[in-house]
Each structure stands twice: as C-alpha cells, then as structure tokens.
C-alpha positions in Angstrom: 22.9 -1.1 -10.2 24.4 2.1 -11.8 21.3 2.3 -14.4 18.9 1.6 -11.9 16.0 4.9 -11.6 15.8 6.6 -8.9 12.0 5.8 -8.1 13.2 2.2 -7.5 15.3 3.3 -4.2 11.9 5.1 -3.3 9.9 1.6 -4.1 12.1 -0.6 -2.7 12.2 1.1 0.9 8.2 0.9 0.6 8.4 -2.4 0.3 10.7 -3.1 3.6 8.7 -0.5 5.4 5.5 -2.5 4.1 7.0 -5.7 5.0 7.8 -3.7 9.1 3.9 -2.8 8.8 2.4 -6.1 8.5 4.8 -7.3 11.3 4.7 -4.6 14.0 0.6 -4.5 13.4 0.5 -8.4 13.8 2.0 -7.8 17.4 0.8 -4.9 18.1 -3.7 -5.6 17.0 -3.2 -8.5 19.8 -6.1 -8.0 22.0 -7.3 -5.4 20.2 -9.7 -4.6 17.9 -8.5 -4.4 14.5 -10.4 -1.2 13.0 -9.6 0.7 16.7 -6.0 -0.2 15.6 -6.3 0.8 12.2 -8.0 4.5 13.7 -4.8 4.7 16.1 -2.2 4.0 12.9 -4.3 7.0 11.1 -3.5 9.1 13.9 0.3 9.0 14.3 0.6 8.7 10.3 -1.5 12.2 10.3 0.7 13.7 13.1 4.4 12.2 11.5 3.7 12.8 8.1 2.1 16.5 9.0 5.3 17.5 11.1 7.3 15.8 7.9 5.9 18.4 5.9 5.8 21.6 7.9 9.8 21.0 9.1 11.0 20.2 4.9 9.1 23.4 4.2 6.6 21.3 1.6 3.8 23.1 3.0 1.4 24.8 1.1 -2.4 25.9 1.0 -4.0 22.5 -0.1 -7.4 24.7 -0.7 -5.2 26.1 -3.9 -5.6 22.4 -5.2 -7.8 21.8 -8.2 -11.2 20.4 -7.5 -9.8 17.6 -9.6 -7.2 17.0 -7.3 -9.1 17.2 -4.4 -11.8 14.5 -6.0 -8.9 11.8 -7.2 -6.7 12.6 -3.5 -10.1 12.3 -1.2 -10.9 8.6 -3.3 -6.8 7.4 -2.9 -7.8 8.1 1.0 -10.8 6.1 1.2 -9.5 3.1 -1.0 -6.4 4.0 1.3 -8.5 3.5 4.3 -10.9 0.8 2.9 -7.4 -1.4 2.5 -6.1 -0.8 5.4 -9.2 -1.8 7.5 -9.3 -4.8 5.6 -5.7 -5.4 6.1 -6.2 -5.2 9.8 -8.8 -7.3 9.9 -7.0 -9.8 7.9 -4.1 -9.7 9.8 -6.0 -10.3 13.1 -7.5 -13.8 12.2 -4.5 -15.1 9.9 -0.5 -15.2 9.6 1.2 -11.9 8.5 3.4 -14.6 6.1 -0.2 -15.5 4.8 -2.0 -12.3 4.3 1.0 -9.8 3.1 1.3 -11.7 0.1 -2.3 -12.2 -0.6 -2.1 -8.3 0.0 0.6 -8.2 -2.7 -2.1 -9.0 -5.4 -2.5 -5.5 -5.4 0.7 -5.2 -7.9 -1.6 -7.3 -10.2 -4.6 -5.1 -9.6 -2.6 -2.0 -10.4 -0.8 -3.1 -13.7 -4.5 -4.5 -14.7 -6.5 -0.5 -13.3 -3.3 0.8 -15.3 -3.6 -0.8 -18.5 -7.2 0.0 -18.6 -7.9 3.3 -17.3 -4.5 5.0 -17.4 -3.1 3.4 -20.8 -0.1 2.5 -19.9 1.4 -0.7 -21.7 3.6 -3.0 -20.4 6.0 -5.4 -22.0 5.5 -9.2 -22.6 8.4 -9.7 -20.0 6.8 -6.9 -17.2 3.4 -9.3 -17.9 5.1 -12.8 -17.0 6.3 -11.0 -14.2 3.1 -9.5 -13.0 1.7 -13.3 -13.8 4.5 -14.5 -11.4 3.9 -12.5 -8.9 -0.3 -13.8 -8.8 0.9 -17.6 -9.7 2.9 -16.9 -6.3 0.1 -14.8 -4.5 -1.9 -18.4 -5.2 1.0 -20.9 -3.8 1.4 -19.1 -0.6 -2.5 -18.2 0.3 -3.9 -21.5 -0.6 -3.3 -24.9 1.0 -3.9 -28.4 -0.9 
C-alpha cells in the first residue's frame, strides 16, 4: 500500500468509526427514544469536536466565511441531521447488521449527486464497483 493517497487512511478510519456508531447507538437507544438519542449524540459531538478545534489551534472567526459557505455548510448540517434521525430511528426497530448497510447506499447516492451536479466522472471499473456495492445493499436488506 505504498501508492495508496493519503485521504484513504482518513476514509478508511470513518468507516471503522461508522461501523462503532451503528453498534454503540444500537445499545445505547435501548429504552430510549431514538431522536432524544440522536439530540444527546449532537451534543457531545458539538462539545468534542469544538474542544478539537480550539486545543489544534484550527480556530477561526466562522462569520469571515462566505455567505456561500455558510449556505452549502448550514444544508450539509441539516441533510447531516435529517440522516442521522433517520438512522436512529432505523436502528431502533431493526438489526444494526441490517440497516448499516442499507445506510451504505449512500456511496451509491453520492457517486450518482456527483456525477450530476459536481461533474465528476468515474471509470467503468469505479461504476461496477459502486453497482456492487447496491447489488450488496439489496442482498443483505431484503429477505426472499
């Protein structure tokens, strides 16, 4: 893996970190209602990622942001939000092993969003993997 980019290290530790999420929630949204839960996630990800920035000296004035900015950041949050209410939800009434990968689609979603509003392009092989990845997304979420 000498060639390998250095965004992949980045990617791949989302992914385990992901994979923790879906796990720890699924324990921890027992008894519990899911969108309190998700409010309570928001909370210590505000604080953790807010202390994260202050002690690596990353802060700066985020009113110095383009309205632009500001307009694409605030509609990440609430499709950031919208996801993860739905996620909590989903994880409440059905097995993490079910709904993380059914979650997963979003890799299709993206490479679809990107091709059409961001032009990016990828190659024949990328596609049959993306297709992959939703032929798998339909073995694991539906029974016959």
């Amino acid at each position: 893996m000498t060639n390998t980019p250095p965004w992949f290290y980045w990617a791949l530790l989302s992914a385990v970190f992901a994979a923790l999420t879906a796990i720890f929630a699924k324990i921890g949204i027992q008894g519990v209602d899911s969108d309190l839960a998700t409010l309570v996630r928001t909370a210590v990800v505000l604080v953790v990622l807010s202390a994260f920035v202050l002690f690596a000296g990353k802060w700066s004035n985020p009113f110095d942001l383009s309205g632009k900015t500001w307009f694409f950041l605030v509609l990440s949050a609430l499709a950031t939000g919208a996801s993860w209410v739905c996620y909590f939800r989903a994880l409440q009434i059905g097995d993490a092993s079910k709904v993380a990968p059914v979650d997963k689609l979003s890799l299709v979603l993206v490479a679809i969003f990107a091709f059409t509003f961001l032009g990016e392009r990828p190659a024949p092989r990328e596609w049959l993997g993306i297709a992959m990845v939703a032929g798998g997304v339909l073995v694991l979420a539906f029974k016959r």
